[in-house]
TORMI-987519 format. One line per 8 residues: number of its first residue (from 1); for each residue x, y, z of C-alpha. Coordinates in pm, whole numbers, plus 50000, padded with zeros to 5 digits. Layout:
REM residues N
NUM	X/Y/Z | ...
***
This chain:
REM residues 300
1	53154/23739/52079 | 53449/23936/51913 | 53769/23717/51814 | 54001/23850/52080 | 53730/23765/52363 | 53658/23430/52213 | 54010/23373/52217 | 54049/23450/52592
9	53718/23230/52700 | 53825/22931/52469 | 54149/22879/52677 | 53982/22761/53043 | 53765/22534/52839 | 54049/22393/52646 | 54216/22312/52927 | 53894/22127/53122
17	53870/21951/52798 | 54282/21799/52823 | 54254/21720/53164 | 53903/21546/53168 | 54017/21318/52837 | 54352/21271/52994 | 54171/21121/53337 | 54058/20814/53041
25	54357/20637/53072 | 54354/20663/53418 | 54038/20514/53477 | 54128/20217/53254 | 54381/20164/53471 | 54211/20166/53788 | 53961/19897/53656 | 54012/19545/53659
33	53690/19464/53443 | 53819/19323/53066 | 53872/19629/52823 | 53529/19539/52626 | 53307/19543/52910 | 53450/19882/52989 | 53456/19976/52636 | 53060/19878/52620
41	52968/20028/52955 | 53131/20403/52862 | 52963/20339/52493 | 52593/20250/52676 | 52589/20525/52983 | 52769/20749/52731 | 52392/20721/52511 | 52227/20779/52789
49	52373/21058/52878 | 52302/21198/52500 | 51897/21137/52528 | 51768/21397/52640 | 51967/21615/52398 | 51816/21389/52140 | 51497/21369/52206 | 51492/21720/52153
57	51650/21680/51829 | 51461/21337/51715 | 51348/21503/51409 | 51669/21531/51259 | 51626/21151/51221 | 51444/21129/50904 | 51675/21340/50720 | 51920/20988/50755
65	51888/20781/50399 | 51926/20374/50377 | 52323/20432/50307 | 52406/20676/50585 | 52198/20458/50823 | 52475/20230/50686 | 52746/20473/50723 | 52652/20526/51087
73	52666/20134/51149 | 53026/20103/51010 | 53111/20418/51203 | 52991/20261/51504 | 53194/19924/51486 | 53507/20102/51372 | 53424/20289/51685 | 53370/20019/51887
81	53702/19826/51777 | 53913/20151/51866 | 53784/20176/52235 | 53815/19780/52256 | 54178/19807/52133 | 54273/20072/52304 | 54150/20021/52622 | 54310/19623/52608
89	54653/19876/52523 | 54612/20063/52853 | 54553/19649/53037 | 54929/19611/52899 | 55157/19830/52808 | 55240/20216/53040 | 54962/20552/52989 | 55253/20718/52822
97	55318/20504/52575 | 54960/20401/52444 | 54867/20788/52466 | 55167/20908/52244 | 55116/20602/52012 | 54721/20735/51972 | 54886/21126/51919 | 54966/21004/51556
105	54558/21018/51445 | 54621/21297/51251 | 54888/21171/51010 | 54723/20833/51036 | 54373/21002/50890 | 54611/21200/50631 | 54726/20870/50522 | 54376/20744/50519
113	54248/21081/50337 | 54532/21023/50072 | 54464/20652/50044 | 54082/20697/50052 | 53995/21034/49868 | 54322/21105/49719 | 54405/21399/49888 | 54745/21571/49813
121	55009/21629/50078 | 55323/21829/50101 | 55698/21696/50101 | 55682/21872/50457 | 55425/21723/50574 | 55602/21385/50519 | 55912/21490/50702 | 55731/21603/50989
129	55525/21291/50958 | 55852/21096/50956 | 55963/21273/51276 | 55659/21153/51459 | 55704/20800/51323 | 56038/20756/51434 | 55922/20883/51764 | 55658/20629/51836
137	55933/20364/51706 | 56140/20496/51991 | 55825/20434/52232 | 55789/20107/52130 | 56152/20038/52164 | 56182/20157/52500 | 55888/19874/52611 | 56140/19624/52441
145	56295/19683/52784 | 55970/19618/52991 | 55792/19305/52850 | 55655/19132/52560 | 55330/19251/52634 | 55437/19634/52672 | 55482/19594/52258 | 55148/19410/52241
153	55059/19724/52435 | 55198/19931/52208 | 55012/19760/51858 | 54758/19748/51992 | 54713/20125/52070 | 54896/20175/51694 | 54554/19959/51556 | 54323/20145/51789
161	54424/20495/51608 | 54381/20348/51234 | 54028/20223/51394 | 53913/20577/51486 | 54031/20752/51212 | 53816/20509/51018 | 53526/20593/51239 | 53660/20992/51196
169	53664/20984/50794 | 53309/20832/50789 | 53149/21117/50968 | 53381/21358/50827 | 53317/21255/50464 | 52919/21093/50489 | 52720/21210/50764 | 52664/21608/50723
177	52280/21628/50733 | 52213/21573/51102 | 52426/21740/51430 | 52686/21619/51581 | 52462/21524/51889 | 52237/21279/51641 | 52564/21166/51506 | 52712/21093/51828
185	52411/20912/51990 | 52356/20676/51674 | 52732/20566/51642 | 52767/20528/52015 | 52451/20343/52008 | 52585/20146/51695 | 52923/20102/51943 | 52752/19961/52219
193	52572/19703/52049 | 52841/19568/51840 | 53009/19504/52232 | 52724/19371/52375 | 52734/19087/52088 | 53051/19110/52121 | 53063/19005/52487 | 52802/18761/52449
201	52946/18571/52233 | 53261/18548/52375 | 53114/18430/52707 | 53267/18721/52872 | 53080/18818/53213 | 52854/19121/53154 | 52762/19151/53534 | 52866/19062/53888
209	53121/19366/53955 | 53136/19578/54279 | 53056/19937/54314 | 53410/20044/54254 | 53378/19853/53912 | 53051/20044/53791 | 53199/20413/54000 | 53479/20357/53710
217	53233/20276/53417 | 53022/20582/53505 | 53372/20838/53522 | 53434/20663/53205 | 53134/20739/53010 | 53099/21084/53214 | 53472/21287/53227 | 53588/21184/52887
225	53258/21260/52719 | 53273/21579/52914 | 53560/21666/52670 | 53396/21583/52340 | 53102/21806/52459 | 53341/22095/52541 | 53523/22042/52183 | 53180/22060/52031
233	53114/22417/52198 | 53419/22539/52101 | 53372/22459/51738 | 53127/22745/51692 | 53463/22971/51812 | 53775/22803/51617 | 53804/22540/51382 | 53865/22204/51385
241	54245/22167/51307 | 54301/22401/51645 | 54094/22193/51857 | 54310/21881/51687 | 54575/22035/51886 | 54490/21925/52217 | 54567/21602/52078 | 54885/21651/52235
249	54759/21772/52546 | 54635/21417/52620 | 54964/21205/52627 | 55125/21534/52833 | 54796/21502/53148 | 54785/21135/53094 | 55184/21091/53159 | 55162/21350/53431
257	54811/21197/53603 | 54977/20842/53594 | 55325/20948/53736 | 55059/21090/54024 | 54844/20821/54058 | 54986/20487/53943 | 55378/20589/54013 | 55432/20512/53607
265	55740/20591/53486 | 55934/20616/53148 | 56253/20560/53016 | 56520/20717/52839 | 56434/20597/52497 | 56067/20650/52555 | 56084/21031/52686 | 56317/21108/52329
273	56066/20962/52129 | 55734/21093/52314 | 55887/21412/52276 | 55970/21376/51897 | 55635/21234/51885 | 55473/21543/52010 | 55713/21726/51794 | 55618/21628/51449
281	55279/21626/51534 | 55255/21985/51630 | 55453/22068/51309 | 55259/21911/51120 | 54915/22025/51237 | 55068/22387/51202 | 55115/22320/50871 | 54763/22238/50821
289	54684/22534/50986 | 54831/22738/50725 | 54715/22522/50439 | 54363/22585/50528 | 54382/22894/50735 | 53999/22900/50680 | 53855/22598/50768 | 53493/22600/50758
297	53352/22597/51120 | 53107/22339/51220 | 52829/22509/51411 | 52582/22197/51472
***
């Protein structure tokens, strides 16, 4: 596939790939299960789903040493926490605002790569990431207006992103010996049992909900997941910093899907800073783009 074709076939697919991680949110919000029984239901039929894919693949299993077996289990709980977190978000505060809140994970896993592996940034890459900032302050100030637990809302989504870019810079930085598929089946695996404990421990009911209840587990585990496979395909085509960029797709389909289906609203304060939100972000993934115009492609 020449470049200009691959750039025509990638859009359809990019787009299936915003809307069916946008419909997340949504499906949280349907549900009235707690968020970490529908965090470990998407993280258990989400494995299944990844088996047979696997099992194909089991051999890639013994490459893993003691330490990235490790890895892989810290992966998996910062994993776990983000869905937990974010999905208890979505139980309090609006779609829009815990979905622009989570479109900082880029400059949140700069931070991290800075912190972590001392990676250099750019004074423009610090505006930018200063525009976005103020933005989600602007998001959060606008719940001020809603209820105390709107800005629990919003935290909580705010710790959910720091979460996943921990579970991001593991695989990023630790795990390159096996595909994505064996990466993705292991940590999900790791995710769902870390909930399972979780929710045994804390005595919180594991069973006895209706049909609509496990309907909204299997979308869950099936539409989003639908994405990540999509974004996986792709990555043989582009790289990885232009897939980021449907990052900001998601807050954009889930605003729009929950203004359509749970009559959500924003407010003044919160459109200005969603939209300066969105803003910095794209600047400041451009500007990755043309720090590393030739990111290596991950073809697993």
């Amino acid at each position: 596939m020449n470049q200009a074709n691959a750039s025509k076939s990638i859009v359809l697919p990019l787009i299936i790939s915003i809307i069916a991680i946008s419909f997340a949110a949504i499906f949280v919000k349907w549900s009235h299960a707690p968020a970490t029984i529908l965090s470990m239901y998407r993280m258990i039929l989400a494995t299944l789903l990844l088996l047979p894919v696997v099992w194909i693949k089991r051999a890639e299993f013994k490459k893993l040493t003691n330490r990235e077996w490790l890895l892989l289990f810290v992966a998996g709980m910062f994993l776990a926490l983000h869905f937990a977190l974010w999905f208890g978000s979505l139980k309090l505060t609006t779609v829009a605002s815990s979905t622009i809140i989570l479109a900082l994970q880029p400059i949140i896993a700069l931070v991290g790569g800075v912190i972590l592996f001392k990676e250099r940034t750019t004074k423009s890459a610090l505006m930018t990431m200063g525009i976005a900032v103020i933005g989600a302050v602007m998001v959060g100030w606008g719940d001020f207006g809603l209820s105390r637990n709107a800005i629990l809302g919003d935290i909580l989504s705010f710790l959910s992103v720091i979460a996943v870019v921990g579970y991001l810079l593991i695989g990023q930085k630790a795990v390159k010996v096996v595909s994505h598929w064996i990466y993705s089946f292991t940590v999900f695996g790791f995710a769902a049992i870390a909930l399972i404990v979780y929710n045994l421990l804390a005595g919180v009911a594991m069973g006895g909900y209706d049909s609509r209840e496990w309907g909204i587990f299997v979308l869950l585990a099936v539409v989003p997941t639908i994405s990540h496979l999509i974004n996986n395909w792709l990555m043989n085509y582009v790289t990885a910093t232009t897939i980021s960029m449907s990052i900001l797709g998601e807050p954009v389909g889930a605003t729009i899907l929950a203004a359509i289906f749970l009559g959500e609203r924003l407010v003044g304060w919160q459109i200005v800073g969603g939209i300066l939100v969105l803003v910095g972000v794209f600047l400041f993934i451009l500007q990755q783009m043309k720090r590393y115009p030739k990111s290596e492609i991950q073809k697993n």
